[in-house]
N, CA and C atoms as a LAMMPS dump frame, in Angstrom:
ITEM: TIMESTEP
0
ITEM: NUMBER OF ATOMS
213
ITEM: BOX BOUNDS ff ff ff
-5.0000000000000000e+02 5.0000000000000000e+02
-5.0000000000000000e+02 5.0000000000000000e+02
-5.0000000000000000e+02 5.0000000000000000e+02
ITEM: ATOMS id mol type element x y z
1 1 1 N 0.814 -1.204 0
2 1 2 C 0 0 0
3 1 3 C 0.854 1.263 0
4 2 1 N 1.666 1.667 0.355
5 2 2 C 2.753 2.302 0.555
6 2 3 C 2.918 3.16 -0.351
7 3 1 N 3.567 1.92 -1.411
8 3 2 C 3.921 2.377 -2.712
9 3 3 C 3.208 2.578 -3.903
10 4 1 N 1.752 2.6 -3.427
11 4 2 C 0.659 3.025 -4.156
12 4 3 C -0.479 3.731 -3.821
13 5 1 N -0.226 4.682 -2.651
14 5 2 C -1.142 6.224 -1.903
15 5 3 C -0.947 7.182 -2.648
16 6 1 N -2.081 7.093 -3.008
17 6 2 C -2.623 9.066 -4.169
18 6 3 C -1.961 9.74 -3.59
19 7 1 N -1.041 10.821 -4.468
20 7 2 C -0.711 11.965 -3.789
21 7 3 C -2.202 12.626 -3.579
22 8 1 N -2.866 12.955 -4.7
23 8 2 C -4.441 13.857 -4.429
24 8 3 C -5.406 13.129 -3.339
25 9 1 N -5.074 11.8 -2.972
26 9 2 C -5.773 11.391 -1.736
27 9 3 C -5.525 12.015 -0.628
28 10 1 N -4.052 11.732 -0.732
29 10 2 C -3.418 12.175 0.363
30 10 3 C -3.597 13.587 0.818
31 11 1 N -3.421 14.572 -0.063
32 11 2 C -3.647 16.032 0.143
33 11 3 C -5.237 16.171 0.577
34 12 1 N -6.025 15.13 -0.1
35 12 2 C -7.623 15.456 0.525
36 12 3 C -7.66 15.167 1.723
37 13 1 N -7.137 14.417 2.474
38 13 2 C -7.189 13.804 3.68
39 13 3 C -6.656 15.107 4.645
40 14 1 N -5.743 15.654 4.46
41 14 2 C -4.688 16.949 5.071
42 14 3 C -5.616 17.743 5.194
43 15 1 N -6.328 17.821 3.941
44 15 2 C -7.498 19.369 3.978
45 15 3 C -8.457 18.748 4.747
46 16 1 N -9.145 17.391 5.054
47 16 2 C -10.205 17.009 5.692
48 16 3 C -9.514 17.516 7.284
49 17 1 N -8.641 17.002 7.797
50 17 2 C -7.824 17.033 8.571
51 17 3 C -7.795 18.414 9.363
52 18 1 N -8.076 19.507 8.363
53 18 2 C -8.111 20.808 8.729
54 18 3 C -6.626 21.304 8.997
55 19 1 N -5.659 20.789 8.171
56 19 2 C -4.122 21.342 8.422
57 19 3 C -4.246 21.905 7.39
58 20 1 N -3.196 23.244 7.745
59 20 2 C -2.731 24.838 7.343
60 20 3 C -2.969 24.244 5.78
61 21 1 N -2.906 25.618 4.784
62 21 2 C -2.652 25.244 3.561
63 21 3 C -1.044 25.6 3.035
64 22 1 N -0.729 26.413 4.07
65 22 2 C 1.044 26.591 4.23
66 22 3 C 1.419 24.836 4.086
67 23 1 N 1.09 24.509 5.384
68 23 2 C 1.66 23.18 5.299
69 23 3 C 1.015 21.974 4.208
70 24 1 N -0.184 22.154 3.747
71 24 2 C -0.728 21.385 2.536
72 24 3 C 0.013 21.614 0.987
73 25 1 N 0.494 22.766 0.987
74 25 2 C 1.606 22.996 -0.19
75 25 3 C 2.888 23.074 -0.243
76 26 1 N 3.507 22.806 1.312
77 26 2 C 4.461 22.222 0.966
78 26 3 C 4.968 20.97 0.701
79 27 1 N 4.468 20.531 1.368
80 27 2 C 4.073 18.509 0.934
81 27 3 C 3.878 18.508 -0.504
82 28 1 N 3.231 19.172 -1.117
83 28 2 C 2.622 19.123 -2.482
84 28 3 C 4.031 19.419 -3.626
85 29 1 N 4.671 20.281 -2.748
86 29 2 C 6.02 20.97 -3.678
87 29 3 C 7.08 20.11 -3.106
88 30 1 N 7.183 19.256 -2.131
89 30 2 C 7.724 18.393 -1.517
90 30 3 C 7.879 16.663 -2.683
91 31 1 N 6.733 16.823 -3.522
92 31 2 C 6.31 15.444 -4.397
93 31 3 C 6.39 15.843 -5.546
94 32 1 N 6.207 17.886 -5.513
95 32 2 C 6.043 17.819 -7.176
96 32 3 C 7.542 17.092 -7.97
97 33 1 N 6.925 17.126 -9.147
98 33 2 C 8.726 16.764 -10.709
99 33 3 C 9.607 15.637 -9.528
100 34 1 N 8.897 14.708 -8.913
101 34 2 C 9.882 13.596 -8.177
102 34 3 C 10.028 12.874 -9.175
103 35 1 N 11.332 12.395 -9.584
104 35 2 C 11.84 11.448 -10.47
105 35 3 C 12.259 10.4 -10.051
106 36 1 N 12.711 9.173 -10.862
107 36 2 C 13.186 7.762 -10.13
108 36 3 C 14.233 7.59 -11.47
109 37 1 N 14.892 6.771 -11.412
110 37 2 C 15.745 5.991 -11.943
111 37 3 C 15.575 4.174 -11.789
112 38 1 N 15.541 3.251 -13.138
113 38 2 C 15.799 2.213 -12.596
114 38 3 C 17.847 1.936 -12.735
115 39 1 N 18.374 1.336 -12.188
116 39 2 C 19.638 0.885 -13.114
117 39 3 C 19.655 -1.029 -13.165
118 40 1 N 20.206 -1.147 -14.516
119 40 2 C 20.041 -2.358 -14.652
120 40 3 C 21.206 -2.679 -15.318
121 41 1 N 21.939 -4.789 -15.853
122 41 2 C 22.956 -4.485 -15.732
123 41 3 C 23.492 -3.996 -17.017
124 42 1 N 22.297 -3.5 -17.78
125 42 2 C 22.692 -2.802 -19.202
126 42 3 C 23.186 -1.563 -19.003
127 43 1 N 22.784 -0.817 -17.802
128 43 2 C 22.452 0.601 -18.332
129 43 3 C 21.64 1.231 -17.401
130 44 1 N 21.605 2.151 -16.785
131 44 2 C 20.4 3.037 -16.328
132 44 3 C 19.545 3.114 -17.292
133 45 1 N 18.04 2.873 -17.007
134 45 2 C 16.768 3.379 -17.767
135 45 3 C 16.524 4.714 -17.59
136 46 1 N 15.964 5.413 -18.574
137 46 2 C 15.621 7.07 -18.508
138 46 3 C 15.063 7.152 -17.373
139 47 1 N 15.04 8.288 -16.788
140 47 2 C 14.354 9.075 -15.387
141 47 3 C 12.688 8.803 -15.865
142 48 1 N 11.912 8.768 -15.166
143 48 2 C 10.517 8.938 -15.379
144 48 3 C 10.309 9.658 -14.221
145 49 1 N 8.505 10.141 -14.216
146 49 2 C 8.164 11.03 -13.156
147 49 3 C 7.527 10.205 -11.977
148 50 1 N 6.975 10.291 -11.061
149 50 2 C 6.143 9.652 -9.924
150 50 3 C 5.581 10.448 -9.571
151 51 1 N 4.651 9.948 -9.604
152 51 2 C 3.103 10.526 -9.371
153 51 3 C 2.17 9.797 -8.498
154 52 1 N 2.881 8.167 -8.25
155 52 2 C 2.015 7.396 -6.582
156 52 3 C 2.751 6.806 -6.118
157 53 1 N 2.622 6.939 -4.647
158 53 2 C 3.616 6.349 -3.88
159 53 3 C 4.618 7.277 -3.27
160 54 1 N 4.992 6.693 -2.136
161 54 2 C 5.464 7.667 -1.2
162 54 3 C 6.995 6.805 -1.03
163 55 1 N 8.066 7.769 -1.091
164 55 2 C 9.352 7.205 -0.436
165 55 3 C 9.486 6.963 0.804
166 56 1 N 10.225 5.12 0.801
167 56 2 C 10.559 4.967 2.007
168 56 3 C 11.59 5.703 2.89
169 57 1 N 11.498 5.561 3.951
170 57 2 C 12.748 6.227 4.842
171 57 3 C 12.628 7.427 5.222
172 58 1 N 11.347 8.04 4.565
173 58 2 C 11.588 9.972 4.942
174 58 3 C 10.754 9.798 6.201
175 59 1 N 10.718 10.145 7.236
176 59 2 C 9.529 10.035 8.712
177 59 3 C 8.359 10.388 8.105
178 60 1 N 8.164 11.671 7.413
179 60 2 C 7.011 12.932 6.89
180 60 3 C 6.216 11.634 6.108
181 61 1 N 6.469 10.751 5.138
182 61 2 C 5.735 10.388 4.719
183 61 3 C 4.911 8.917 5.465
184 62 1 N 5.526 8.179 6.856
185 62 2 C 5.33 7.443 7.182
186 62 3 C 3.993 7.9 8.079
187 63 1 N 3.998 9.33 8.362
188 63 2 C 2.99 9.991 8.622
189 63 3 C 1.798 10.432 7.846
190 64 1 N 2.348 10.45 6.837
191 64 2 C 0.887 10.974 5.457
192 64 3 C 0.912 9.743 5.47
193 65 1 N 1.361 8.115 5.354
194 65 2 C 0.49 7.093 4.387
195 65 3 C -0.614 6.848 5.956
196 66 1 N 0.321 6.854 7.562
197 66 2 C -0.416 6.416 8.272
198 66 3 C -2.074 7.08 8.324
199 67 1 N -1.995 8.555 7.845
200 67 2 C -3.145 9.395 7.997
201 67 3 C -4.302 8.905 6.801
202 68 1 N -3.371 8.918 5.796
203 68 2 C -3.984 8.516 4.552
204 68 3 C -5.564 7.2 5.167
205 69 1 N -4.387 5.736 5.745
206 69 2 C -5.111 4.733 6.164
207 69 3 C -5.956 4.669 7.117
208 70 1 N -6.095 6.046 8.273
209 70 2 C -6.89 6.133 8.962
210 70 3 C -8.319 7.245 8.714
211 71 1 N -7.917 7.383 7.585
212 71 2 C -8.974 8.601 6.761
213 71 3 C -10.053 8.362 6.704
């Protein structure tokens, strides 16, 4: 599930939530143009964008998916 939470869920949940819109856009500018890389043993594959799913390891987001699931 993790690696497949709406960012636009997620931000609906924040606004249900009644948190700042200071803090609802930075999260938002926090995800915008996020890129990935695969590498493989040919070659790195081109960058693509991400648009669902939240990175592991940051605290901030272990907090948006938990909010997300209790929404």
């Amino acid at each position: 599930m993790y690696d497949k939470a709406s960012h636009e869920v997620m931000y609906e949940c924040l606004e249900k939530k009644d948190a700042s819109m200071v803090y609802i856009q930075t999260i938002k500018d926090m995800h915008k143009g996020e890129k990935a890389r695969v590498r493989t043993l040919t070659g790195d594959v081109k960058d693509f964008l991400i648009d669902i799913g939240l990175h592991q390891g940051l605290a901030l987001n272990t907090f948006l998916f938990a909010l997300v699931m209790t929404s």
